[in-house]
C-alpha positions in Angstrom: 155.6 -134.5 -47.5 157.7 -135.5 -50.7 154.3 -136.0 -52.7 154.7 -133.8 -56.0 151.6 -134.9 -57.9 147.8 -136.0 -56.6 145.6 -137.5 -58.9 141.9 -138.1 -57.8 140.9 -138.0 -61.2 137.4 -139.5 -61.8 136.9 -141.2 -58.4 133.7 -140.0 -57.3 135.1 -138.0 -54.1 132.3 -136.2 -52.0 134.9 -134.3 -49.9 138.3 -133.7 -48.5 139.7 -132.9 -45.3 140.2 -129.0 -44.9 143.9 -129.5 -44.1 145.1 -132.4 -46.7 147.6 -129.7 -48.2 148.5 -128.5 -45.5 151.3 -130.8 -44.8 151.8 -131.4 -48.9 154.6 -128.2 -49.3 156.1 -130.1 -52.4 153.2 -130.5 -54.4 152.9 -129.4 -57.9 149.9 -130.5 -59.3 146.4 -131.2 -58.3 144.1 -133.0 -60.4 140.5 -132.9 -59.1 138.9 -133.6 -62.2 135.9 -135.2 -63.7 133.4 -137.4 -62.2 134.1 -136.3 -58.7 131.1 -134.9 -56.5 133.0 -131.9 -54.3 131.3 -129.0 -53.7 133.4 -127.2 -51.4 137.6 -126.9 -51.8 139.9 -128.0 -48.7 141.0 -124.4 -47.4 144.0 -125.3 -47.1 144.2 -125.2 -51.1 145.2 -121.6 -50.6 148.5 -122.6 -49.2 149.8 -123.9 -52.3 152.0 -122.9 -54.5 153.1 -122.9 -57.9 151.1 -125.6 -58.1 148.6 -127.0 -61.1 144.8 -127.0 -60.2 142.4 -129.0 -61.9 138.7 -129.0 -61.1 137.1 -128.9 -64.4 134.4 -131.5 -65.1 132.9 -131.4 -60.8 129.5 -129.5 -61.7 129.4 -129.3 -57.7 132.3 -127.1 -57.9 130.8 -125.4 -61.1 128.0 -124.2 -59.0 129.8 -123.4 -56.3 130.3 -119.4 -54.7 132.5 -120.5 -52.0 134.9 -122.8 -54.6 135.3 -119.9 -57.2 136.0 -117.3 -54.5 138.8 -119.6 -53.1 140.5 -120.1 -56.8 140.1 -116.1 -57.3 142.2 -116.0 -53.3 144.7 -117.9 -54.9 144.9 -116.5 -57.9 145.1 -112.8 -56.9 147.7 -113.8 -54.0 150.2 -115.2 -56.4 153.0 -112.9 -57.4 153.3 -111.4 -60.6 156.1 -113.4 -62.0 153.6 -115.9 -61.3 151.0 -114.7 -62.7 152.5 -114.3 -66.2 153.1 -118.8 -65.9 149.0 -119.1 -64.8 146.9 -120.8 -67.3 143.4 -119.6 -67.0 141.3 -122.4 -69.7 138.0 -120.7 -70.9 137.7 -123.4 -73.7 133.6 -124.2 -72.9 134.0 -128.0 -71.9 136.8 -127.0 -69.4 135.7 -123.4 -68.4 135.9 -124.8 -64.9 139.7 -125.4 -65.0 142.6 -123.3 -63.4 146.4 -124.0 -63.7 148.4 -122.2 -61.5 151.9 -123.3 -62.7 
């Protein structure tokens, strides 16, 4: 429950349980990116918070309905104050990547 940081960076991950973050109240950054193979987010990403969220460079994710829908959740459900520390990248080779500080 202490966990602060996950890094799965470039480990060719196919999946992840829905609840993995469920239990992680503490965390503060998530780095999904690169060389991974998810096409679907746990749902239980929406349950953290202020929190950074990494998924660029997972062209599963990219393609994915379901995966930008559940960043947009967490996105609009953050408070304003919030809002004003999220980092949205649009740079083209990381278009894919949301902070949410």
């Amino acid at each position: 429950p202490n966990l602060e940081e996950l890094h799965a960076y470039e480990t060719g991950l196919t999946s992840l349980p829905d609840n993995i973050f469920d239990k992680l109240p503490n965390l503060k950054m998530i780095d999904l990116r690169n060389k991974n193979e998810l096409t679907k987010l746990p749902t239980s990403i929406a349950n953290v918070n202020n929190c950074r969220i990494l998924v660029d460079g997972n062209p599963g994710l990219r393609n994915s309905v379901e995966a930008k829908e559940q960043l947009d959740r967490i996105k609009n459900s953050i408070s304003s104050e919030a809002m004003e520390n999220m980092i949205i990248n649009d740079d083209e080779e990381t278009k894919d990547r949301v902070i949410l500080k």
